[in-house]
MIDONU-698750 format. One record per residue: residue number from 1; residue in three letters; y, x, z of N, C-alpha, C in turn. Coordinates in Angstrom, 1 decimal. Atoms other than C-alpha are relative to their C-alpha. Example, Ala and Ser with C-alpha at 12.3 -4.5 7.8 and 13.67 -1.06 7.14 Angstrom:
residues 2
seq	type	n_Y	n_X	n_Z	ca_Y	ca_X	ca_Z	c_Y	c_X	c_Z
1	ALA	-1.2	0.9	0.0	-4.5	12.3	7.8	1.2	0.9	0.0
2	SER	-1.1	-0.9	0.0	-1.1	13.7	7.1	1.1	-0.8	0.8
This chain:
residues 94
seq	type	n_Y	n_X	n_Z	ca_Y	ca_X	ca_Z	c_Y	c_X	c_Z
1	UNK	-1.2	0.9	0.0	0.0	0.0	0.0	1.2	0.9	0.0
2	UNK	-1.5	-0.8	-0.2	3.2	1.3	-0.9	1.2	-0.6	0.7
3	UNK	-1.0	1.3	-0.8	6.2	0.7	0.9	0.9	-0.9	-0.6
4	UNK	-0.9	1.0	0.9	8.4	-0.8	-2.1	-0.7	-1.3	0.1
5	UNK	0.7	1.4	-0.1	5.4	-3.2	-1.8	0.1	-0.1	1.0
6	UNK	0.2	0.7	-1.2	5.4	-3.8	1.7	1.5	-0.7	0.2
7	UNK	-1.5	0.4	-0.2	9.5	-4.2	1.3	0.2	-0.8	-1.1
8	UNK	-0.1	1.2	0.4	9.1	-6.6	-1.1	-1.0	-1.3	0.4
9	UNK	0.7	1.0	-0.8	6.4	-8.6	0.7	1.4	-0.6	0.9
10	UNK	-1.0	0.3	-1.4	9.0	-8.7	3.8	0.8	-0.2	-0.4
11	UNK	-1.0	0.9	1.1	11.5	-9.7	1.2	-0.2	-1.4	-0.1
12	UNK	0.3	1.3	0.4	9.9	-12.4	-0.1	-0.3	-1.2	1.6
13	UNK	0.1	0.6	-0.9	8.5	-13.8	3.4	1.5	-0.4	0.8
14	UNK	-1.4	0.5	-0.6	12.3	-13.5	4.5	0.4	-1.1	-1.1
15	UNK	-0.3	0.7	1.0	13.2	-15.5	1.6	-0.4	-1.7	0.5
16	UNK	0.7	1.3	-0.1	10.6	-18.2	2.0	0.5	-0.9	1.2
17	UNK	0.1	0.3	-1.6	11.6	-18.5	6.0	1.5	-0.6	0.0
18	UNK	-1.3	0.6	0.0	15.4	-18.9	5.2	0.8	-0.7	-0.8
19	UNK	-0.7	0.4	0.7	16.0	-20.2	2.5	-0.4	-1.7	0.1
20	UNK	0.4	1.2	-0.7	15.9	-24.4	3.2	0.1	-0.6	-1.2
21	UNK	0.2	1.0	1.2	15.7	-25.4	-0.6	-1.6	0.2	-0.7
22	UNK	1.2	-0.2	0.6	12.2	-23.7	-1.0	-1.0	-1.3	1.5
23	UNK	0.7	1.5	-0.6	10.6	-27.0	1.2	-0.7	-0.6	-0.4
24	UNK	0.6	0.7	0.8	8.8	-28.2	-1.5	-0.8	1.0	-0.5
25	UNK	1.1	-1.0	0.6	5.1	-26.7	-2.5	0.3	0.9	-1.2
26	UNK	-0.3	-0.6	0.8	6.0	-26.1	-5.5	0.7	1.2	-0.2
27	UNK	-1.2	-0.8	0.0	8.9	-24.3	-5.5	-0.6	1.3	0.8
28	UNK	0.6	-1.1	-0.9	7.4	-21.9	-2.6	-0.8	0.6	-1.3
29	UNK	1.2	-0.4	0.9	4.3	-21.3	-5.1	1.0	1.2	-1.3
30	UNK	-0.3	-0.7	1.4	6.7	-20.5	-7.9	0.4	1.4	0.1
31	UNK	-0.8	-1.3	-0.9	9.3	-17.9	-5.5	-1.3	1.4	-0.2
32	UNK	1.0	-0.8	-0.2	5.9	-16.5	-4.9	-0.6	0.6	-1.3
33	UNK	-0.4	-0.6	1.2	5.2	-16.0	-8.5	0.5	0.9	-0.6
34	UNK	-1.3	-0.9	0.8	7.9	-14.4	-9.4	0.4	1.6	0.8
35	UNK	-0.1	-1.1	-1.1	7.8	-12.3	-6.6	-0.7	1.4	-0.5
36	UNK	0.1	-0.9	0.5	7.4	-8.5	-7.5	-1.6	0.8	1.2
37	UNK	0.8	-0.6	-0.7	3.7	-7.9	-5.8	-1.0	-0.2	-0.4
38	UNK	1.0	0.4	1.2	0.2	-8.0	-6.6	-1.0	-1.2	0.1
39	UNK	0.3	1.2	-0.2	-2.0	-11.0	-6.9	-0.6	-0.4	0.7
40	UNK	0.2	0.2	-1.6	-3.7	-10.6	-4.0	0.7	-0.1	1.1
41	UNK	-1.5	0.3	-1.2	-0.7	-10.3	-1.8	0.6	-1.1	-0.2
42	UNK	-0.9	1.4	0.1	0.5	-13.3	-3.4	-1.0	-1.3	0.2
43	UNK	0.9	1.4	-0.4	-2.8	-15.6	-2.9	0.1	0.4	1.6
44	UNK	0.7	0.2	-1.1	-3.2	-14.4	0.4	1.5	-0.6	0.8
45	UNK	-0.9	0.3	-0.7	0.9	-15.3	1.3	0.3	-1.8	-0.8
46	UNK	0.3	1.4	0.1	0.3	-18.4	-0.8	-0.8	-0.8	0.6
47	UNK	0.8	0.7	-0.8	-2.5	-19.7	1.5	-0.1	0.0	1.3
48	UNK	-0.7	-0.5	-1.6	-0.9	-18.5	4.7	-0.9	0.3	0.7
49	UNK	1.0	-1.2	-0.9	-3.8	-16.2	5.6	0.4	1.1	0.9
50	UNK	-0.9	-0.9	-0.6	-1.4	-14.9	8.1	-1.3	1.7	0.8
51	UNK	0.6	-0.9	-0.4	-4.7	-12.6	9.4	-0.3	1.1	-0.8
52	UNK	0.9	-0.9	1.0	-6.1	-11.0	6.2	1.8	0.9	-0.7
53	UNK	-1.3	-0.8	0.3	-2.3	-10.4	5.2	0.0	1.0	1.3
54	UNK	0.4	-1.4	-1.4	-1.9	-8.1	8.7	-1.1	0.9	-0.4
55	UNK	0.8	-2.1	0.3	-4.8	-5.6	7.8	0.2	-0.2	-1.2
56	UNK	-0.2	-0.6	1.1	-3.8	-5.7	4.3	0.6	1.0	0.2
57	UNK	-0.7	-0.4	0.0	-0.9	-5.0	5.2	0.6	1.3	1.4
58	UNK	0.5	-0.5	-1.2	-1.6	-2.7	8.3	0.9	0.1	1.1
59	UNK	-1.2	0.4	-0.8	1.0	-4.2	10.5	-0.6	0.7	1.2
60	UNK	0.5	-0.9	-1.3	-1.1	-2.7	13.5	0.2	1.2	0.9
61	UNK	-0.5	-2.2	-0.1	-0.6	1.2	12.9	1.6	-0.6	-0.2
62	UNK	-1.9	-0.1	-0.1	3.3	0.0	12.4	0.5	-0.3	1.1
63	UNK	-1.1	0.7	-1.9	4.4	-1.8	15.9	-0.8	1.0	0.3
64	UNK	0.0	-1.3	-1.4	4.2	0.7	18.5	0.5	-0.7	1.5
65	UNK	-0.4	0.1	-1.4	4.2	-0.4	22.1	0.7	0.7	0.7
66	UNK	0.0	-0.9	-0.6	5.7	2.1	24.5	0.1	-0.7	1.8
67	UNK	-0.4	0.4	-1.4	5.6	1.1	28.4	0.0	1.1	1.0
68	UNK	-0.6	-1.0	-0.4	7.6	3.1	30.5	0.2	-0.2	1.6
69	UNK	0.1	0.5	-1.5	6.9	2.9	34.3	1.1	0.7	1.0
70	UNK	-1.1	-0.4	-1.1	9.7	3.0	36.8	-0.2	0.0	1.3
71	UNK	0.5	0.0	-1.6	9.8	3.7	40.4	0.7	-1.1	0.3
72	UNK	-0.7	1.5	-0.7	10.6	0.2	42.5	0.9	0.2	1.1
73	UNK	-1.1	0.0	-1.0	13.3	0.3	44.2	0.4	-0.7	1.0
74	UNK	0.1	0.4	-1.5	12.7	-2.0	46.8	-1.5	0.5	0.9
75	UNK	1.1	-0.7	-0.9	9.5	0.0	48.1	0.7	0.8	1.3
76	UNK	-0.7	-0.9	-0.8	12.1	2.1	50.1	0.4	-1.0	1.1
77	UNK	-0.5	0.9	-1.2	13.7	-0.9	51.7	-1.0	-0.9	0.6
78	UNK	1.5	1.0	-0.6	10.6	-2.7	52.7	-0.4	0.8	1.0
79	UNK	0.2	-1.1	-1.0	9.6	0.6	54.7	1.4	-0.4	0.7
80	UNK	-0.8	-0.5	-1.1	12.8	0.7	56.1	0.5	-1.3	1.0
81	UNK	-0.2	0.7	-0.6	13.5	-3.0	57.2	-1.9	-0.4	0.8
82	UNK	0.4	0.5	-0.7	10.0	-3.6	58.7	0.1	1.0	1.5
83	UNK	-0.2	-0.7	-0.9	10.3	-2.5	62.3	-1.3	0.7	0.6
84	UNK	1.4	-1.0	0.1	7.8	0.1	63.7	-0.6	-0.5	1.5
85	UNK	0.4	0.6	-1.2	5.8	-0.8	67.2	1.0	0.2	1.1
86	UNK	-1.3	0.2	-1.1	8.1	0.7	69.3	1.3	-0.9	0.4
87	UNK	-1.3	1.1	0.2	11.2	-1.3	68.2	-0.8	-1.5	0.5
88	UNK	0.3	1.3	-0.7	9.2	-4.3	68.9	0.0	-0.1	1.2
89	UNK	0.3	-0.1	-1.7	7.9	-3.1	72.3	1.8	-0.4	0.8
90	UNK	-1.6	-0.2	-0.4	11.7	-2.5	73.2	0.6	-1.3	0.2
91	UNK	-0.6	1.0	-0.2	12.7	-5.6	72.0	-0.3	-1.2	0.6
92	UNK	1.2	0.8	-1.1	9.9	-7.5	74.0	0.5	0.0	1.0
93	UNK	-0.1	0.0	-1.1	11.0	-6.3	76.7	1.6	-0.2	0.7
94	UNK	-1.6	0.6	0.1	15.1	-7.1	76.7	-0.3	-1.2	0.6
């Protein structure tokens, strides 16, 4: 897959998604047609195989997760507002 093809795939599906006069089968079918990809990209986005399009198109290897772990910043105040035995004893006995 080349990327001119994948950037006219994601052309065309933007097309189809925003444009509010392609509403009618036809019309979608034709856009798709005309559309600059090859005929399997175009049955599989004419029959909205939204799965088999994905590993055509190897959307998988493209998103990238990254999750980036932070230290919590209420772990400090939780130590520091519960009181320790002593303080209780103390205040037991007031």
């Amino acid at each position: 897959m080349t990327n001119q093809q994948t950037s006219n795939i994601i052309e065309l599906l933007s097309q189809l998604a925003s444009d509010a006069s392609l509403n009618d089968t036809k019309l979608i079918l034709a856009q798709i047609e005309q559309a600059d990809i090859n005929d399997t990209l175009k049955a599989l986005i004419a029959s909205k195989n939204v799965q088999s399009l994905s590993d055509v198109l190897e959307l998988n290897t493209l998103i990238k997760c990254n999750i980036i772990r932070t230290p919590d910043e209420d772990d400090d105040d939780d130590e520091q507002e519960q009181p320790d035995s002593t303080e209780e004893k103390s205040l037991a006995v007031s």
